[in-house]
N, C-alpha and C positions, 0 to 999 in steps of 0.2 A: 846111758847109765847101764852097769852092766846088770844080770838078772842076781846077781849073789848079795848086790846090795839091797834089791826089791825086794829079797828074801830077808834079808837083812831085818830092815823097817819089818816085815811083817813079824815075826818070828820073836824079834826083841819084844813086841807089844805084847803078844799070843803070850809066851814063856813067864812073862813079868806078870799077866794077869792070874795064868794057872797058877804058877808058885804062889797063889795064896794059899792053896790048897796042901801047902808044905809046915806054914807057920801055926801056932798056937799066939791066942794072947790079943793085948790092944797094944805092948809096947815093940811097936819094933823099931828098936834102936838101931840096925842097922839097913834097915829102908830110910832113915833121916840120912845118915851117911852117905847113902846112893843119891841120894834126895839133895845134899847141899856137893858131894860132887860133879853131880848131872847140871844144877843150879848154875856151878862155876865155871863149868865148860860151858856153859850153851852162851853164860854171858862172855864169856871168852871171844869164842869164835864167832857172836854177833857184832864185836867192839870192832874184831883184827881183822874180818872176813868178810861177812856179809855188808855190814854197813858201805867199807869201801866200796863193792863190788859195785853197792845199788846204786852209788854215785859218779860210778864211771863217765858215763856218758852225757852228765853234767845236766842230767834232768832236773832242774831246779822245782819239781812238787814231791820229788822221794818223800821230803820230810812232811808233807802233807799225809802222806800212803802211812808214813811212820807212825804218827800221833791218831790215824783211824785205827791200823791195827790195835795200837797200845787201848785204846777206847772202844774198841771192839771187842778185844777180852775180856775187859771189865763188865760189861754188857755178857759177854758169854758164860762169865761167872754167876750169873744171878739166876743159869741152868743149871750148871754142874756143879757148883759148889766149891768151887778150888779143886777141884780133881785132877787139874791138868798138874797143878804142883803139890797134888798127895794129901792132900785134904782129905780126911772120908769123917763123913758125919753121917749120923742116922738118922732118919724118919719115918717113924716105928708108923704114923698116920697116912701115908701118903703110898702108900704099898701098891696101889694100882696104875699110879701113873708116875711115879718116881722114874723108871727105866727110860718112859719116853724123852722127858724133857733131858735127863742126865745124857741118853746117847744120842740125842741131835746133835747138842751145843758140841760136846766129844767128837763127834763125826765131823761135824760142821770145821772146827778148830784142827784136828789130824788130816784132813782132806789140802785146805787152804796153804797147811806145811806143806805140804808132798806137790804140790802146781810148780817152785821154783826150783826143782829138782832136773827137769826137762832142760833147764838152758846151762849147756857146756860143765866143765867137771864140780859137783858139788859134793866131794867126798866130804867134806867139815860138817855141810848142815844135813846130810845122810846120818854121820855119825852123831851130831848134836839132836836131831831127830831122833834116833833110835835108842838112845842113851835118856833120851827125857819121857819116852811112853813108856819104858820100864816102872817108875815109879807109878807115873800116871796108871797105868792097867790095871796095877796089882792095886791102886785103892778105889779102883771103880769095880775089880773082884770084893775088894773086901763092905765095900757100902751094897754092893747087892746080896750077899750074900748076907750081911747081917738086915737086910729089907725081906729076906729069907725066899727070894729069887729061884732058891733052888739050885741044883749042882750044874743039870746042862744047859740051863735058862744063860748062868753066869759065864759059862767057855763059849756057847753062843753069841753074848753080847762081846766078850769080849775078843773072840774070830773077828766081827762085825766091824770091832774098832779099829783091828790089828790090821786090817783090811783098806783104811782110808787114805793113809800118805800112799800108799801105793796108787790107790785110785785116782789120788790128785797129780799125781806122777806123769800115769797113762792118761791123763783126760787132757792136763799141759801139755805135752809128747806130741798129740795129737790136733790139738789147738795149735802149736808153731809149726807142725807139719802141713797146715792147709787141708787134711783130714777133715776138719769139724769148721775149722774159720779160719783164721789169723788173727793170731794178739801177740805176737811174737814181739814187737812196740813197745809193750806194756809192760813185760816180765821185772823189770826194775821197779815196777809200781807195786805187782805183787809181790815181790820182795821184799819192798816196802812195809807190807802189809803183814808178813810175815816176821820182821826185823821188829815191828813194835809188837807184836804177841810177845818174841824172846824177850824180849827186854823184859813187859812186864812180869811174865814167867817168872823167870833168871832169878828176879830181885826181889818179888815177892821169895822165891823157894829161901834165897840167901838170908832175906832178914824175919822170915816168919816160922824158921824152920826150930827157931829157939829159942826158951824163953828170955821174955826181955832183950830181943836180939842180942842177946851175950854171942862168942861164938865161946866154946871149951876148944881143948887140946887137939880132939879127933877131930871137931868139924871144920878147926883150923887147918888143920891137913890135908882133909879130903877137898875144901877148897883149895886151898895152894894145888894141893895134886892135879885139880879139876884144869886151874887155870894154866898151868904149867904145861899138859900134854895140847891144854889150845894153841899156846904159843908157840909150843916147839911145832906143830904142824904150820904154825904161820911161815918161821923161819926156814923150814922145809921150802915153801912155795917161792921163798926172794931168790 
């Protein structure tokens, strides 16, 4: 993979987190935007891309790897809050260890993306990646900062985060190089594992990102738009 996409993933998360420090306000209507585009591509390119890929080679437990990631985020939810799909909630009582448990499960969840990055061209889940900690950064800026975190406490944590799929990148890289171990074997497992995160992601962003899961006008768009540039990248690849 080359290094402008490692820059890529970092940079996206970094940038997505600071610009909170741009906005005013609690409505931003067009971080939903981002929020149910980013929603529609990631489910996109999990439908047309990854799913097949993980079934290539006809490992009959993928959907085993499937149904723990999906059950693994929900479990990692009960850290962070929905932060991964733009959730920011406050708690004005919990001031002292709110950071920790929010930037594990975060770390933990950004790291596990960045592992199936190592096996052969994954420009889709790079770009599904980087497109979905946008939202994600900017409301783990915006939940520490209103936990009142402080100015470089919050571009710290969120360096920290912006910091993980990269990490999981090089530690994968490293692991199918014979460097650390071999699990080269496996990687369609943690794909797996990686494929039910997006899913529940994706569809949580899509149907909770309004109310009454109505979609309106724009967020009909920004979805169609979302799923549209997944496809054409698929049709790209036949």
């Amino acid at each position: 993979m080359g290094y402008w996409k490692i820059l890529l993933l970092f940079f996206a998360a970094f940038f997505g987190g600071t610009s909170v420090f741009l906005f005013k306000g609690d409505n931003h209507k067009t971080l939903k935007l981002v929020l149910s585009f980013s929603g529609a591509y990631l489910f996109g390119i999990t439908v047309l891309h990854l799913v097949p890929d993980a079934y290539h080679d006809n490992d009959n437990y993928v959907g085993v790897f499937i149904l723990i990631g999906f059950l693994f985020q929900i479990v990692l939810e009960q850290f962070s809050d929905g932060i991964e799909h733009g959730h920011m909630h406050k708690h004005p009582h919990d001031l002292a260890v709110f950071p920790i448990g929010i930037m594990a499960s975060l770390c933990l969840h950004a790291f596990l993306e960045g592992m199936p990055l190592a096996q052969g061209n994954q420009d889709q889940l790079v770009y599904g990646i980087a497109l979905h900690h946008i939202p994600a950064a900017f409301a783990l800026a915006t939940v520490l900062l209103t936990n009142k975190q402080g100015k470089n406490k919050t571009i710290f944590f969120v360096a920290v985060f912006a910091l993980m799929a990269p990490a999981g990148y090089f530690f994968s890289d490293a692991l199918s190089n014979g460097n650390i171990g071999n699990l080269q074997h496996y990687f369609n497992r943690i794909m797996g594992v990686v494929i039910g995160i997006f899913l529940h992601i994706s569809t949580t962003i899509l149907f909770e990102s309004s109310a009454d899961h109505r979609f309106n006008m724009r967020k009909m768009i920004a979805v169609l738009a979302g799923v549209a540039i997944a496809l054409l990248g698929f049709l790209k690849q036949l």
